[in-house]
LUMNU-565367 format. One record per residue (C-alpha): residue in three letters; x, y, z. Coordinates in nm, 3 decimals. Layout:
! residues N
{r->ALA, xx->X, yy->Y, zz->Z}
...
//
This chain:
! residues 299
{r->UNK, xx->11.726, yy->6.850, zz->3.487}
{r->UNK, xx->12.050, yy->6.743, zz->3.652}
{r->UNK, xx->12.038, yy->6.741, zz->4.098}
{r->UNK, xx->12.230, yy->6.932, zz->4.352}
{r->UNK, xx->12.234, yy->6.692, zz->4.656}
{r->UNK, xx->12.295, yy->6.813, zz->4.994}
{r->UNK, xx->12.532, yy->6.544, zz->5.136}
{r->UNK, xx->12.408, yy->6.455, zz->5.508}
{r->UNK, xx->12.654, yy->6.176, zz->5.508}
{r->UNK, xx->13.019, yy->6.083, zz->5.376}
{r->UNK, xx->12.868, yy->5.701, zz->5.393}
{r->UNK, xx->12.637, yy->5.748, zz->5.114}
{r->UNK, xx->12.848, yy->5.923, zz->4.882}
{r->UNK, xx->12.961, yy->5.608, zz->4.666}
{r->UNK, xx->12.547, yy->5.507, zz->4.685}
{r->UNK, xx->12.469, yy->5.843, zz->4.538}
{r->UNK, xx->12.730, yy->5.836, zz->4.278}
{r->UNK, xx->12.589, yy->5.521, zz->4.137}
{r->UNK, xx->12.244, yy->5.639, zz->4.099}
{r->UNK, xx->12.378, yy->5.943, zz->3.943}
{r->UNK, xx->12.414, yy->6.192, zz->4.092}
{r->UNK, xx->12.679, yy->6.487, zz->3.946}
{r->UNK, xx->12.645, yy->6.766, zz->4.187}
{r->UNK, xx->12.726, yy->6.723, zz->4.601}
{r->UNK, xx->12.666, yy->7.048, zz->4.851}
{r->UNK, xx->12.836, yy->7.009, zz->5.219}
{r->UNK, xx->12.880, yy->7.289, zz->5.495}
{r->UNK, xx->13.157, yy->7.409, zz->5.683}
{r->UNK, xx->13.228, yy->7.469, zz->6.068}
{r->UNK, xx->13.251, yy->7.831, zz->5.977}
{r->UNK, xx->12.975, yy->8.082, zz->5.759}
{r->UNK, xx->12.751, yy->7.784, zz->5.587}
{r->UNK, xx->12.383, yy->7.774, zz->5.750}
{r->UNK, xx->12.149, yy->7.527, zz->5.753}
{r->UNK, xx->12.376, yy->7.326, zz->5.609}
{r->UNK, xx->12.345, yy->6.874, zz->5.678}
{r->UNK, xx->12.670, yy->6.780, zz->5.727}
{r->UNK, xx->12.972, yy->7.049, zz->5.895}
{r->UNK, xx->13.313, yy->6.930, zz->5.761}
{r->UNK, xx->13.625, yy->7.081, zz->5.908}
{r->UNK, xx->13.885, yy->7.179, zz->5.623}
{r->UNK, xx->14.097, yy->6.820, zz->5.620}
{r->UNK, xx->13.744, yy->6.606, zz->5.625}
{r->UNK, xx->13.656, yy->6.870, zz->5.288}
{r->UNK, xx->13.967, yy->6.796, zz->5.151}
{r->UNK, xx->13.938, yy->6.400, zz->5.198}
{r->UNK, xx->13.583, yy->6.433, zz->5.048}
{r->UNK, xx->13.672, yy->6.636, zz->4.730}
{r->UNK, xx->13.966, yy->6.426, zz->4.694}
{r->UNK, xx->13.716, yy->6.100, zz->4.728}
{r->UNK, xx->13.451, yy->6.216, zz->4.544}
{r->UNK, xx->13.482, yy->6.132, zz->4.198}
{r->UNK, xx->13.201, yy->6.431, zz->4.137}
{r->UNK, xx->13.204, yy->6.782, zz->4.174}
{r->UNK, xx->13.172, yy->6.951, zz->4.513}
{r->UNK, xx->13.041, yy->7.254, zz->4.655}
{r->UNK, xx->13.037, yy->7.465, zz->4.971}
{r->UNK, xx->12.776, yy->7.640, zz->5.121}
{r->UNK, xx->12.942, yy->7.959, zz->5.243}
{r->UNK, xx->12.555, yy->8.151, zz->5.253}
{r->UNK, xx->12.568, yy->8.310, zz->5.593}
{r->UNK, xx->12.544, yy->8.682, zz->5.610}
{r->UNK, xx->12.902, yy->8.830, zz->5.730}
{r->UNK, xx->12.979, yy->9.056, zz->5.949}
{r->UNK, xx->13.249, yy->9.331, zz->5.916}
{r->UNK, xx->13.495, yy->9.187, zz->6.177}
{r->UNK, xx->13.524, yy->8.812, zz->6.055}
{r->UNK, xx->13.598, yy->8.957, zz->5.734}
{r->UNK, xx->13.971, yy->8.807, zz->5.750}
{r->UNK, xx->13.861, yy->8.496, zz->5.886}
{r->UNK, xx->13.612, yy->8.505, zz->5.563}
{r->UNK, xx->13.957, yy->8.537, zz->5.354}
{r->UNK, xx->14.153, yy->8.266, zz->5.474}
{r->UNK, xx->13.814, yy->8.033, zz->5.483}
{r->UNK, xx->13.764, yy->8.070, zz->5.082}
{r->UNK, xx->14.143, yy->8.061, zz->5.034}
{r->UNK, xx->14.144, yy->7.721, zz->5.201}
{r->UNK, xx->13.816, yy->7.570, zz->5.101}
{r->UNK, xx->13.915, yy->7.673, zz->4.714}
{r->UNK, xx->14.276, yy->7.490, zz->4.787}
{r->UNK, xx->14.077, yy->7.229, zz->4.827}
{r->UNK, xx->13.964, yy->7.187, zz->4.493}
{r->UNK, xx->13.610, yy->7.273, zz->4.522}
{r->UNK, xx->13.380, yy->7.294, zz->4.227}
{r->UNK, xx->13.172, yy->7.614, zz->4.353}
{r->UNK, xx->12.990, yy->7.839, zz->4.608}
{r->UNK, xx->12.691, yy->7.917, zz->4.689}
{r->UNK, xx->12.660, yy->8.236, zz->4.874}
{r->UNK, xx->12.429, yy->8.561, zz->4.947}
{r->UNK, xx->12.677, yy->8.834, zz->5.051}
{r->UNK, xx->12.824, yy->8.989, zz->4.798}
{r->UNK, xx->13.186, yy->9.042, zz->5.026}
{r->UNK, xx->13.194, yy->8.648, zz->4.943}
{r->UNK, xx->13.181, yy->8.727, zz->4.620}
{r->UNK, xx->13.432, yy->9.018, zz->4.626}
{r->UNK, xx->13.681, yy->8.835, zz->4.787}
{r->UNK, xx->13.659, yy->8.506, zz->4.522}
{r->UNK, xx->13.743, yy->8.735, zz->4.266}
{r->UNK, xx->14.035, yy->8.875, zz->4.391}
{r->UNK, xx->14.110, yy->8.539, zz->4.483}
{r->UNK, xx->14.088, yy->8.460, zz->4.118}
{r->UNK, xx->13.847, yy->8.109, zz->4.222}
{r->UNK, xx->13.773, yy->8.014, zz->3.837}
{r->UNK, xx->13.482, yy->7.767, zz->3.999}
{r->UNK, xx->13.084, yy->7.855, zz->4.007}
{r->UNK, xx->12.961, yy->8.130, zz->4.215}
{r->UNK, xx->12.599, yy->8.040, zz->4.294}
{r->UNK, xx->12.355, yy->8.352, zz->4.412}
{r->UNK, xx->12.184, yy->8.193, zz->4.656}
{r->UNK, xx->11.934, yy->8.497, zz->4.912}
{r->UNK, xx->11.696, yy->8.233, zz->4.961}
{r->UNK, xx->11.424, yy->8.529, zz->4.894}
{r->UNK, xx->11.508, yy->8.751, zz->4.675}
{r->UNK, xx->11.558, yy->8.612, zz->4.305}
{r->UNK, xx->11.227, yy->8.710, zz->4.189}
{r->UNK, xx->11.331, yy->8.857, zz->3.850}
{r->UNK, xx->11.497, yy->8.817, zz->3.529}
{r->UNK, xx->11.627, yy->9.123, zz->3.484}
{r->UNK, xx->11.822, yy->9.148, zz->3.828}
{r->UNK, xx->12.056, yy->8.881, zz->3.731}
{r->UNK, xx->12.127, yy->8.912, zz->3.384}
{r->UNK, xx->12.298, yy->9.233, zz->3.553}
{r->UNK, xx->12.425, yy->9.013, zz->3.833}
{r->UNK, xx->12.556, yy->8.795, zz->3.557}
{r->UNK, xx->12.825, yy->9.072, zz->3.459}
{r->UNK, xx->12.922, yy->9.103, zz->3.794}
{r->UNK, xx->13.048, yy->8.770, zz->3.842}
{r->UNK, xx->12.786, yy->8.538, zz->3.929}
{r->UNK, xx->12.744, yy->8.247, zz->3.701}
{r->UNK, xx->12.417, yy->8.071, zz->3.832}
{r->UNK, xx->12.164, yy->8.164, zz->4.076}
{r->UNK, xx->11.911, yy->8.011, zz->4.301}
{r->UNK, xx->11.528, yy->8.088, zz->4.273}
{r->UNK, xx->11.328, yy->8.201, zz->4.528}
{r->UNK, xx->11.104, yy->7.926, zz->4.704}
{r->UNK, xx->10.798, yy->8.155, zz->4.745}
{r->UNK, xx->10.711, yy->8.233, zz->4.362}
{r->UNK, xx->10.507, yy->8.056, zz->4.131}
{r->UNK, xx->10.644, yy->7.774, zz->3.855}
{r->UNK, xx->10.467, yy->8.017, zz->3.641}
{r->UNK, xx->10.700, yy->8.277, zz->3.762}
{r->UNK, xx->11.011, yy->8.098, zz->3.776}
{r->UNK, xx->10.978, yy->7.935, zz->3.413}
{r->UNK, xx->10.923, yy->8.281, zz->3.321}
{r->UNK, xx->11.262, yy->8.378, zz->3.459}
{r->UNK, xx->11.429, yy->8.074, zz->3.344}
{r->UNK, xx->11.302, yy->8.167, zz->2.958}
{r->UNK, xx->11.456, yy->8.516, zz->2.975}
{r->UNK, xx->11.751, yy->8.440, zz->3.210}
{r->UNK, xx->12.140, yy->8.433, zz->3.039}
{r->UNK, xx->12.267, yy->8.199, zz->3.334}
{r->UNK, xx->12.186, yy->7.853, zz->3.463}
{r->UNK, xx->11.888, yy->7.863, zz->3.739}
{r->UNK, xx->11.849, yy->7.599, zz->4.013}
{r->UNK, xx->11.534, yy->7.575, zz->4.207}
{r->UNK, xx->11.436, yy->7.335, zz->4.515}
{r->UNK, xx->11.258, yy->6.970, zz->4.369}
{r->UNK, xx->11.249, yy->6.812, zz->4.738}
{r->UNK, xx->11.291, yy->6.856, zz->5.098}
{r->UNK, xx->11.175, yy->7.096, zz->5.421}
{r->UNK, xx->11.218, yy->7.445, zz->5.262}
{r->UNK, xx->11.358, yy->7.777, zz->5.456}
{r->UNK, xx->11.117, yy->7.946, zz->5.619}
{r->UNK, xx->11.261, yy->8.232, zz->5.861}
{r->UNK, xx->11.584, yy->8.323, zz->5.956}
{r->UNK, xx->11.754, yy->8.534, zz->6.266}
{r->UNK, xx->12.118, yy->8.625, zz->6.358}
{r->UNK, xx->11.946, yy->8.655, zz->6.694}
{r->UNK, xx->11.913, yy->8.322, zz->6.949}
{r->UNK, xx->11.595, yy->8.358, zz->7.005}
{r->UNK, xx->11.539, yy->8.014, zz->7.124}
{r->UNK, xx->11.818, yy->8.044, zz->7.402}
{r->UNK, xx->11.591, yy->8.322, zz->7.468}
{r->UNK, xx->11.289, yy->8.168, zz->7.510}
{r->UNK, xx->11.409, yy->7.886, zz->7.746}
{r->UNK, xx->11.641, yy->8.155, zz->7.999}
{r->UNK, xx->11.292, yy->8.358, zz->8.007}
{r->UNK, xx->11.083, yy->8.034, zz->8.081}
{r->UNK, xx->11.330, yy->7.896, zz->8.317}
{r->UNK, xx->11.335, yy->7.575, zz->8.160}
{r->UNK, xx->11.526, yy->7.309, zz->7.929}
{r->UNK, xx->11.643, yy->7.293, zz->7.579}
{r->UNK, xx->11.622, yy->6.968, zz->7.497}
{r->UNK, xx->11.653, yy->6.995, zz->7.132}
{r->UNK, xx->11.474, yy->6.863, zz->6.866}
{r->UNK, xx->11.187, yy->7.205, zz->6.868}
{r->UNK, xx->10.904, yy->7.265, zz->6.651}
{r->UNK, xx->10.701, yy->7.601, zz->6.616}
{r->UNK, xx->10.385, yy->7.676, zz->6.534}
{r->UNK, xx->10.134, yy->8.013, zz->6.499}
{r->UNK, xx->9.811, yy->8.023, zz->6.616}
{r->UNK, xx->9.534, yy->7.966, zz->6.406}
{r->UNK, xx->9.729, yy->7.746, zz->6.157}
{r->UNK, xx->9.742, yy->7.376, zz->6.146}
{r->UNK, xx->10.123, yy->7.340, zz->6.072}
{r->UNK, xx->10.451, yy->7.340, zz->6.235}
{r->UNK, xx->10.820, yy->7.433, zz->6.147}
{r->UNK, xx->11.122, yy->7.271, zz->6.278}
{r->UNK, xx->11.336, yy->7.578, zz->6.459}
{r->UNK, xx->11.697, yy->7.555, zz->6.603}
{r->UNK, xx->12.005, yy->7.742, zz->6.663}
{r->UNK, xx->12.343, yy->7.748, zz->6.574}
{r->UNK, xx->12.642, yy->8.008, zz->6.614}
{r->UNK, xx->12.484, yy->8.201, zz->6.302}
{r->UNK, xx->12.128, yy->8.248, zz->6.485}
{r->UNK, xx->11.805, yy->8.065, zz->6.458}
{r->UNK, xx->11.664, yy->7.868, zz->6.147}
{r->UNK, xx->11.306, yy->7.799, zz->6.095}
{r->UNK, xx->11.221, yy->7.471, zz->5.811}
{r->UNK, xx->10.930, yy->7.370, zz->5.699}
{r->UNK, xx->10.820, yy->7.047, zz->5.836}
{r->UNK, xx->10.665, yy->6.954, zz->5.516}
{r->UNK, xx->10.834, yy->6.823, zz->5.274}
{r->UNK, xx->10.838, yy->6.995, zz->4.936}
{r->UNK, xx->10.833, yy->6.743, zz->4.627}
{r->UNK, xx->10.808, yy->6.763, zz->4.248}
{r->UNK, xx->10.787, yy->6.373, zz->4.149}
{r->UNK, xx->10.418, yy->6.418, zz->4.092}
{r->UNK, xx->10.457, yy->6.758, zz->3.891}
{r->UNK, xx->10.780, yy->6.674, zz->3.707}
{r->UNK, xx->10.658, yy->6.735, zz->3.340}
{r->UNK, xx->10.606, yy->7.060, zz->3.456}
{r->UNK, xx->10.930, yy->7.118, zz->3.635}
{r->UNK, xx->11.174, yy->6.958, zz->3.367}
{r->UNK, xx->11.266, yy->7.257, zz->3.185}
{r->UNK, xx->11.448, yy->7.409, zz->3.488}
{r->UNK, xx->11.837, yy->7.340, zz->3.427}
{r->UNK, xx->11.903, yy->7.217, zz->3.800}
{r->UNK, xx->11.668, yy->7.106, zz->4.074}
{r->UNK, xx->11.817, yy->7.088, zz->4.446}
{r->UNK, xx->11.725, yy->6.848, zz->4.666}
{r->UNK, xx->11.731, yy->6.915, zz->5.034}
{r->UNK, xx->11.891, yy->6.651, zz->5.294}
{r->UNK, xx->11.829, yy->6.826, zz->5.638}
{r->UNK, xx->11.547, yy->6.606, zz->5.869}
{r->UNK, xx->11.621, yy->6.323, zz->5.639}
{r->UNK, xx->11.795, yy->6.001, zz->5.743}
{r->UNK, xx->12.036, yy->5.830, zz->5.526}
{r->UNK, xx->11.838, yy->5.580, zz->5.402}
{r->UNK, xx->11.516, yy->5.841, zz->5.295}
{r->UNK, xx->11.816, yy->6.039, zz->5.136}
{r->UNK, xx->11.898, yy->5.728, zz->4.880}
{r->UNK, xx->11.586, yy->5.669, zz->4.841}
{r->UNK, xx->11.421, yy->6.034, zz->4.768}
{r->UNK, xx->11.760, yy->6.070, zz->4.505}
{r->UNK, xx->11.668, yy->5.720, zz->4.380}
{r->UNK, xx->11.324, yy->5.838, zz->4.290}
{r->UNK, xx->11.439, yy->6.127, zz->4.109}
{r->UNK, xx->11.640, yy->5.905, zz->3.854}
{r->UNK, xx->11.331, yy->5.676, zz->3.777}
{r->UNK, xx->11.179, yy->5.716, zz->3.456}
{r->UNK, xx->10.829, yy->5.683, zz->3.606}
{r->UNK, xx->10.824, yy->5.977, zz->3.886}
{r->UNK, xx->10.467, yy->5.941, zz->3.931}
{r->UNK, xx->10.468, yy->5.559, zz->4.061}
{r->UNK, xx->10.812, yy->5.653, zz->4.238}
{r->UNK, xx->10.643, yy->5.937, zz->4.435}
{r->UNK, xx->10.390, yy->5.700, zz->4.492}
{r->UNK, xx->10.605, yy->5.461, zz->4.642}
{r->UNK, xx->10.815, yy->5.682, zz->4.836}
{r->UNK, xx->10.515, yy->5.771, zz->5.006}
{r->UNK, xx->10.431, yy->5.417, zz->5.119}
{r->UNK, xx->10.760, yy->5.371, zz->5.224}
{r->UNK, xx->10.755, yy->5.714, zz->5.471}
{r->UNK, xx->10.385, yy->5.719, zz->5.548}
{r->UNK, xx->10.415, yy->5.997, zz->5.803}
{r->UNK, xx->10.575, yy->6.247, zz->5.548}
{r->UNK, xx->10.370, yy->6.504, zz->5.426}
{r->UNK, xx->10.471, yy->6.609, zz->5.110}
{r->UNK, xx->10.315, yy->6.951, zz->4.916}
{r->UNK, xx->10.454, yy->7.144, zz->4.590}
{r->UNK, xx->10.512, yy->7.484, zz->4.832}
{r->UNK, xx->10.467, yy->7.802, zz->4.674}
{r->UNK, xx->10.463, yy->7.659, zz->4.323}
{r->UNK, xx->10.114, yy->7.668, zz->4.238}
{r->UNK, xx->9.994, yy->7.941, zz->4.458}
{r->UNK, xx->10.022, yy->8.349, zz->4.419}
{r->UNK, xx->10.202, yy->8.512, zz->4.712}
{r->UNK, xx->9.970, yy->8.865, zz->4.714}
{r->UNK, xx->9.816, yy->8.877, zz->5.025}
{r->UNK, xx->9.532, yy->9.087, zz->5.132}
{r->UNK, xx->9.646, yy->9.375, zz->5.373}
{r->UNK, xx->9.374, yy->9.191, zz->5.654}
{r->UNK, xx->9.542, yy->8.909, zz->5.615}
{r->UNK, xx->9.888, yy->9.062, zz->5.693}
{r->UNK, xx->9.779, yy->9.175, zz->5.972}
{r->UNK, xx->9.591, yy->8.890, zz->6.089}
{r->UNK, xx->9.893, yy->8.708, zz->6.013}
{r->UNK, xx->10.128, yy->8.916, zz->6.246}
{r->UNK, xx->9.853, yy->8.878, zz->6.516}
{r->UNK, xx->9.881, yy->8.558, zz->6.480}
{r->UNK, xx->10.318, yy->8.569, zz->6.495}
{r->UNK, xx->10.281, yy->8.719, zz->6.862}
{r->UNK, xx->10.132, yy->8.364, zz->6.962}
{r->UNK, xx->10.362, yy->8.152, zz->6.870}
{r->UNK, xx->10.452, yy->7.793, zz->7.104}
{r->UNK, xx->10.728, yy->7.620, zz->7.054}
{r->UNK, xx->10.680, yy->7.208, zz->7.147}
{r->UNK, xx->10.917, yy->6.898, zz->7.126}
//
């Protein structure tokens, strides 16, 4: 398995290198979400150029019809750049790389919805060249795709995982019809569950992540077969970065999960969807969007 790194900081970028790592994802200013780190298009330029790896850009927000030409000149500019590839989940980013002739990867990337095989071996003729999997479907499931799939398949290993999404800004909402502050840094949870989310906004909408952190040190043996594992950077400091990437290249995982978790005591770490069966009972949908309308958001 070789990583995907989200970069959260230029700073660590030689530190990364040296443990080995092959594969750097950044954001832009304009159409990446939930991205760590927002470069403009000189600092991407200066960190390609630097970077003695390959880079890619998150360009995975959903576009709307009228920034359409902005969406042109953005991919002309971050390809000039020299970019490796893109991961994206509307297919007019997609459209417009091809007639832009980008020769790079084009990474599927829906967050939700590759659940199947047989989807992308079609998608494959379309132009995509490697896709994402879904967070919420078994390892079973997922090796199962990987087996029977003609292009490279990523999934998460590490970090808070996507959890909801809205072009809406529903948390500007929520303060205007409180009357109070935003002071940043939110959490929300449901009733009747023991768990929170981090939630913010940004000029794409709102973003709910996991507070958890997903992790696949301790299951690795069973993970190893998947070409590319991704490991997420948002919530994490600098330091936890280097050392979460750090304990992916140790030849013991096991004792290196261990120690990671001494070293961050207050993480709590879980293996997501990857060992449990997303069928739900139809009373405990319902029970579950009870539960949605009592939502509180806390600092």
């Amino acid at each position: 398995m070789e990583y995907f790194v989200s970069i959260n900081n230029v700073n660590t970028r030689e530190q990364l290198e040296k443990i080995g790592v092959k594969h750097f994802v950044c954001g832009m200013q304009q159409f990446s979400c939930r991205q760590s780190i927002s470069f403009d298009y000189q600092q991407l330029d200066c960190f390609v150029r630097d970077c003695k790896e390959k880079v890619y850009v998150l360009v995975n927000a959903l576009i709307e019809e009228k920034y359409l030409d902005d969406l042109r000149l953005h991919l002309k500019k971050i390809i000039e750049c020299g970019i490796e590839g893109i991961f994206f989940q509307d297919f007019g980013v997609l459209n417009i790389c091809k007639k832009l002739q980008f020769q790079g990867q084009m990474i599927y990337a829906p967050d939700t919805l590759n659940t199947n095989y047989a989807t992308l071996n079609v998608l494959l003729y379309q132009g995509v060249t490697m896709a994402f999997l879904a967070r919420e479907i078994s390892l079973e499931q997922k090796l199962e795709i990987v087996a029977h799939s003609k292009m490279p398949l990523m999934m998460q290993v590490h970090g808070v995982e996507y959890m909801a999404y809205s072009k809406r800004h529903l948390l500007t909402n929520y303060y205007e019809h409180h009357k109070i502050e935003d002071k940043g840094n939110n959490f929300i949870q449901a009733t009747g569950v023991d768990y929170r989310c981090h939630i913010y906004e940004d000029r794409n909408g709102t973003h709910i992540l996991s507070e958890k952190q997903m992790e696949c040190l301790s299951i690795f043996e069973q993970v190893k077969d998947i070409p590319y594992g991704y490991i997420e950077s948002m919530y994490l400091s600098d330091n936890e970065l280097v050392d979460v990437v750090t304990s992916y290249f140790q030849e013991d995982k096991l004792q290196a999960k261990n120690w990671l978790q001494e070293k961050y005591p207050n993480v709590a770490y879980y293996h997501s969807f990857l060992f449990d069966e997303t069928v739900y009972k139809m009373e405990d949908v319902r029970k579950r969007e009870a539960d949605e309308k009592n939502i509180k958001i806390s600092k």
